[in-house]
C-alpha positions in Angstrom: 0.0 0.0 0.0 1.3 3.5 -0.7 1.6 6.7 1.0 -1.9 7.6 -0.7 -3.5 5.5 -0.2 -3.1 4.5 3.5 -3.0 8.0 4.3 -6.6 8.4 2.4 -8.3 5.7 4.0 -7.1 7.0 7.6 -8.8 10.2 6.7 -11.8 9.2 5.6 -12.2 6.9 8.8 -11.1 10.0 11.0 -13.7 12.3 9.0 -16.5 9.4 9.8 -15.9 10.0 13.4 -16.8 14.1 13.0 -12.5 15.3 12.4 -11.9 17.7 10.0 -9.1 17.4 7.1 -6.5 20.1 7.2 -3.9 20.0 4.3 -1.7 16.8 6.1 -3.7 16.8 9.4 -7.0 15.6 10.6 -8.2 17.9 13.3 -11.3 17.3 16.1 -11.9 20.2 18.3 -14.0 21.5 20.9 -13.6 24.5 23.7 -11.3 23.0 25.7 -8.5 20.5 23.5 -7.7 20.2 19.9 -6.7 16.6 18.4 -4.5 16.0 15.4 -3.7 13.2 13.8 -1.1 12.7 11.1 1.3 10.0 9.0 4.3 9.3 8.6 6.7 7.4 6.7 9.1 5.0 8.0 11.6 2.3 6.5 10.6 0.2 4.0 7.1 -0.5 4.3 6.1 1.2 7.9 3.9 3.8 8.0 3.1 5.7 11.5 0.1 7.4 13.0 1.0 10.6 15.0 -1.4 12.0 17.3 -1.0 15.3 18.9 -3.4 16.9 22.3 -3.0 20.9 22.3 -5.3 22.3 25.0 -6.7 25.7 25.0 -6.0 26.8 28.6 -2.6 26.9 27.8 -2.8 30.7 25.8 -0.6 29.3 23.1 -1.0 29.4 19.3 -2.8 26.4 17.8 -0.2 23.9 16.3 -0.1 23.2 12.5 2.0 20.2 13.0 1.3 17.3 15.6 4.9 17.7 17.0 4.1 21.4 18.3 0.9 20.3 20.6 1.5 19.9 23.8 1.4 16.2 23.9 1.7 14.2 21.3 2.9 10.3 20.6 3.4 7.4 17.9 0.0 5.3 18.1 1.7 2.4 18.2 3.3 3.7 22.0 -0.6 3.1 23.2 -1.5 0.1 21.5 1.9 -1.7 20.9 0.0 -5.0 20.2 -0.7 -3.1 16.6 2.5 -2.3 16.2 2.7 -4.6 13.7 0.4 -5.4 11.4 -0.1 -7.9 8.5 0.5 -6.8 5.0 -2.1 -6.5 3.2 -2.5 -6.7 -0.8 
């Protein structure tokens, strides 16, 4: 699977569940926290799913990138029994 394509059928999961597409981010929002989600490329075949938390108490400029939220992880950290998954194609 390429790039595209994995990327495009995360998205169009993520916009299912009410996020919003940005240009390379999916976004969810509400008063008090902003969630992004992006991908990433890794070796050979890996691909990654970043997800960033920015919260709105903290007065700071909402991030364009999930590494400038406040928190923000590799899916795979949560859920490392997905870490791996079988190739599909």
């Amino acid at each position: 699977m390429d790039r595209t394509a994995f990327k495009e059928d995360l998205f169009e999961a993520l916009l299912q569940q009410g996020f919003v597409r940005g240009r390379d981010l999916m976004r969810a929002s509400n008063d008090r926290m902003v969630t992004l989600v992006g991908v990433e490329k890794g070796f050979g075949g890996q691909w990654f799913i970043n997800v960033g938390l920015w919260f709105t108490w903290a007065g700071t400029e909402e991030p364009n990138r999930v590494e400038q939220a406040h928190l923000y992880f590799r899916l795979e950290r949560l859920f490392p029994q997905y870490r791996e998954m079988p190739r599909v194609t």
